[in-house]
C-alpha positions in Angstrom: 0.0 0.0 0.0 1.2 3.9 -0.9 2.0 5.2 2.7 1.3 8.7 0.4 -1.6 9.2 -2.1 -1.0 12.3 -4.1 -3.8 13.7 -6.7 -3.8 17.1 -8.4 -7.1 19.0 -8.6 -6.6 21.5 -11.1 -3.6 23.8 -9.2 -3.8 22.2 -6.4 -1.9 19.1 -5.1 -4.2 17.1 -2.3 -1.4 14.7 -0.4 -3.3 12.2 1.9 -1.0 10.3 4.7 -2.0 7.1 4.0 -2.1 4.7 6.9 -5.4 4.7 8.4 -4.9 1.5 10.2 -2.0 3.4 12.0 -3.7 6.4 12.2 -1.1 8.0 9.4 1.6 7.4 11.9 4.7 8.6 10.7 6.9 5.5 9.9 10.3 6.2 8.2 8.6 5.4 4.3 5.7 8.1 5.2 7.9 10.8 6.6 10.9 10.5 3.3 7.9 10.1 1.1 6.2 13.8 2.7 9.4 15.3 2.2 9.7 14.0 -1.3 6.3 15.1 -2.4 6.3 18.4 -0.6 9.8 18.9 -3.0 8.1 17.6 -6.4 5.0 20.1 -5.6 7.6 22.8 -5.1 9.4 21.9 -8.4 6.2 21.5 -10.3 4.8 24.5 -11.8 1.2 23.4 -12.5 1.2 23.2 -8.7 0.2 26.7 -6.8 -1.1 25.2 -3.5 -0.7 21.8 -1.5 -3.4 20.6 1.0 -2.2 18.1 3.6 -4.7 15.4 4.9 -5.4 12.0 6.3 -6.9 9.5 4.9 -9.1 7.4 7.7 -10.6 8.8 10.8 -7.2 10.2 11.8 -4.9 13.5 10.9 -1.7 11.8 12.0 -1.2 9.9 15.4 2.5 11.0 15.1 5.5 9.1 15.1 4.9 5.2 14.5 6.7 4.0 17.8 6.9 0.3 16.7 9.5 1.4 14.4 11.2 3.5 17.4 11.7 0.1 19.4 14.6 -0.9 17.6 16.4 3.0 17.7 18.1 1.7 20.8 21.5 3.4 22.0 23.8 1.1 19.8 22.1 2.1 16.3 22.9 5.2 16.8 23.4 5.7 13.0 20.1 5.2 12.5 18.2 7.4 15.6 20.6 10.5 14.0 19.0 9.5 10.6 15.4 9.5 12.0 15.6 13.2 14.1 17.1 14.7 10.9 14.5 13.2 8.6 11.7 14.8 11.3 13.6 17.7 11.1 14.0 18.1 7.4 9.9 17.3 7.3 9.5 20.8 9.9 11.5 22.5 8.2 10.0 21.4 4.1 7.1 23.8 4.0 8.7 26.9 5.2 11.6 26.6 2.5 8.9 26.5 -0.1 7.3 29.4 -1.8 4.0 27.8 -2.3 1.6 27.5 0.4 0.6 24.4 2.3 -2.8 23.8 4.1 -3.6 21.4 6.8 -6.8 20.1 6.7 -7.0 18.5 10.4 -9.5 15.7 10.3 -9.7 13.8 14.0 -6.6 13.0 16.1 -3.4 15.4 15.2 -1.0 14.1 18.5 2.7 14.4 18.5 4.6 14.6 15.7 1.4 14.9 13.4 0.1 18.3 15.3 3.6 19.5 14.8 3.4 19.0 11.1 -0.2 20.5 11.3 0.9 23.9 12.7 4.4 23.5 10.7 1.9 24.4 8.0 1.2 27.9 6.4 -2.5 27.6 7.2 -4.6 24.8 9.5 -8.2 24.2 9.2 -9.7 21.6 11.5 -12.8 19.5 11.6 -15.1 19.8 14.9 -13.6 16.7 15.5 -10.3 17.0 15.1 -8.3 16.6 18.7 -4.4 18.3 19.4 -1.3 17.4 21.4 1.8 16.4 22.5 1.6 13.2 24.9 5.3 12.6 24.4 5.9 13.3 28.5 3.0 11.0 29.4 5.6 8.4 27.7 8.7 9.2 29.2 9.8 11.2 25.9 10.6 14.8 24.9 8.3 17.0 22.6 11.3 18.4 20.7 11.1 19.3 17.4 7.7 20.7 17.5 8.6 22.9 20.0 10.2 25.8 17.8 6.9 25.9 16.0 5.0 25.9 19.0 6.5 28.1 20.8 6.3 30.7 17.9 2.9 30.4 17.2 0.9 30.0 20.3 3.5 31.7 23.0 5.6 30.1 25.7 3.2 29.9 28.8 0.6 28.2 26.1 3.3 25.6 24.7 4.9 24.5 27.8 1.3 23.6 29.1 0.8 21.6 26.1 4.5 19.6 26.5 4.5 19.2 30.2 1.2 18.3 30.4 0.6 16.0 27.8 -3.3 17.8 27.8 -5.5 17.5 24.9 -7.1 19.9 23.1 -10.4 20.0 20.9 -10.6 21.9 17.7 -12.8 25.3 19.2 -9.3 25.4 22.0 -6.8 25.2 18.9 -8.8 28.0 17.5 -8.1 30.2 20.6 -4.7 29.3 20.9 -4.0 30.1 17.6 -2.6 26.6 16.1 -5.6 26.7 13.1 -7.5 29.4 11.4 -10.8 28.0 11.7 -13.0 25.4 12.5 -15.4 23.4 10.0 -18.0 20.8 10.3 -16.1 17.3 9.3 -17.8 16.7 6.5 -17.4 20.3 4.9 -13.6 19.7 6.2 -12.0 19.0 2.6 -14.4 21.1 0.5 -13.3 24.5 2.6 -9.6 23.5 2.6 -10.0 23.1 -1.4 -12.2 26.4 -1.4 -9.5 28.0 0.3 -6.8 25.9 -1.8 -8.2 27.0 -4.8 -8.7 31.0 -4.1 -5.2 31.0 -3.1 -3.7 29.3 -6.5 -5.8 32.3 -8.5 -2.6 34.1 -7.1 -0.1 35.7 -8.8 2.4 33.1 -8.1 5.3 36.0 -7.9 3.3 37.5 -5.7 2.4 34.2 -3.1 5.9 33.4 -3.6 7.2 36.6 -2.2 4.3 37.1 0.7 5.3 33.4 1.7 9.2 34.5 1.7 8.8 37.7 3.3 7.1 36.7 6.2 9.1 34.0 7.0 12.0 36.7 7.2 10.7 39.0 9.1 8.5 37.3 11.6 11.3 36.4 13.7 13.3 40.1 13.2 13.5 43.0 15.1 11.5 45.7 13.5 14.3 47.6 11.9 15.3 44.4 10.0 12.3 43.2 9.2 10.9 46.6 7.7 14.4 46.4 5.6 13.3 43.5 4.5 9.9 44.3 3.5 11.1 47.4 1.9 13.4 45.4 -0.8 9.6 42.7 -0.9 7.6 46.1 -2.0 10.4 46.9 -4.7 10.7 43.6 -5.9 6.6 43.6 -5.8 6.3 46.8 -8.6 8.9 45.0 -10.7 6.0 41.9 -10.8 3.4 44.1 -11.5 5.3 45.9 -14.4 5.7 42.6 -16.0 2.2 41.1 -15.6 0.9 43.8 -17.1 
C-alpha cells in the first residue's frame, strides 16, 4: 500500500497520509515520502497550492513508535538519521514558496500536530483533537517545540508539552494553532475552497508574501521593515511585467 496518495485537482496538489490502520503514523517510508512530495509540488509548476490530509478517521497519530523500538543506544546511526529526517519534514514547508494547508481531520498528536501547525495555514474539523503526549511516555516533545512556541507563546506551549493535555478543535482556534474550524464533513471542500482561491494568485506575488514573512517574523523591527522594503520593490517590478 502507498503510505502517500497524491492527486492534483486542477492547481492544487491534495497529499493524503495514508495509513489509516495506523492512524497515518509517521513510519520512516511516510515521513521521506512527505518530504519527497512536498519537494516535487515545489518543483512543479502546474502546482500553486498543496493541501495536507489523512486518509481514515485520523490527521496523523505521530510518530509510529513500533519502528522506534529498535532506535536503541547502539544504532545510533540510525536514531541520527530518523531526528534529521523529522527535522527536514519541519523545516520542508517553510523553505517552499507555495503554500501548504492542513486540513486536520480527527486525532493530530505528537509529531502529526507539529506537522499541522508547521503548515502555512490549519483548518480543523469539529472533531479533530491536538497534542503532545510525548511526556506521558517518558519522551521529549522536541522538534515541534520551535513551532509551538512561535505560534501560540511560551506559557501556552509548555502547558501543552508538560502536560501532555489535549485539546479539541474550538481550544486550537483560541490558541491560535488553526485558522478555523469546519463541520467534518465540509472539512475537505473548505480547505480546497481556500486551496483554490489562493492558486488564483499571482504566483510572484504568493511566492514573495510566503518568503517575506518568514523573514521578518522572527526580526526586530528595523530588520524586518528592511526586509519588506526590498519585498515592495521587488513587488512593482511583478506588477510591471504582468501587465
Amino acid at each position: 500500500m502507498n503510505e502517500l496518495l497524491i492527486e492534483d485537482v486542477g492547481q492544487v496538489r491534495v497529499l493524503r497520509m495514508n495509513r489509516p490502520e495506523k492512524r497515518n503514523a509517521l513510519n520512516n517510508a511516510l515521513t521521506r515520502g512527505l518530504v519527497d512530495a512536498l519537494a516535487a509540488a515545489e518543483a512543479d509548476d502546474t502546482v500553486h497550492v498543496v493541501v495536507l490530509t489523512g486518509n481514515g478517521a485520523a490527521f496523523c497519530a505521530g510518530a509510529d513508535i513500533t519502528e522506534f523500538k529498535d532506535l536503541t543506544p547502539d544504532q545510533m546511526s540510525r536514531v541520527e538519521e530518523r531526528a534529521e529526517l523529522t527535522m527536514q519534514l519541519h523545516l520542508s514547508v517553510s523553505r517552499m514558496s507555495k503554500p501548504v494547508i492542513a486540513a486536520i481531520n480527527g486525532f493530530a498528536m505528537g509529531g502529526g500536530a507539529g506537522l499541522a501547525i508547521a503548515c502555512d495555514l490549519a483548518i480543523a474539523g469539529r472533531s479533530a483533537r491536538l497534542g503532545y503526549p510525548e511526556v506521558k511516555h517518558g519522551i521529549v516533545a522536541a522538534i515541534v517545540l520551535p513551532n509551538l512556541t512561535r505560534q501560540i507563546g511560551r506559557k501556552a506551549a509548555f502547558h501543552l508539552v508538560a502536560t501532555g493535555e489535549t485539546i479539541d478543535a474550538d481550544r486550537a482556534l483560541e490558541l491560535g494553532m488553526v485558522n478555523a474550524v469546519h463541520d467534518d464533513a465540509a472539512l475537505m471542500d473548505e480547505a480546497m475552497a481556500m486551496a483554490t482561491r489562493m492558486a488564483a494568485v499571482s504566483r510572484a506575488a504568493m511566492a514573495t508574501t510566503k518568503k517575506t514573512f518568514h523573514e521578518v517574523v522572527d526580526l526586530p523591527l528595523a530588520q524586518g521593515l528592511e526586509v519588506g522594503r526590498e519585498a515592495n520593490k521587488r513587488m512593482r517590478s511583478f506588477v510591471r511585467m504582468e501587465r
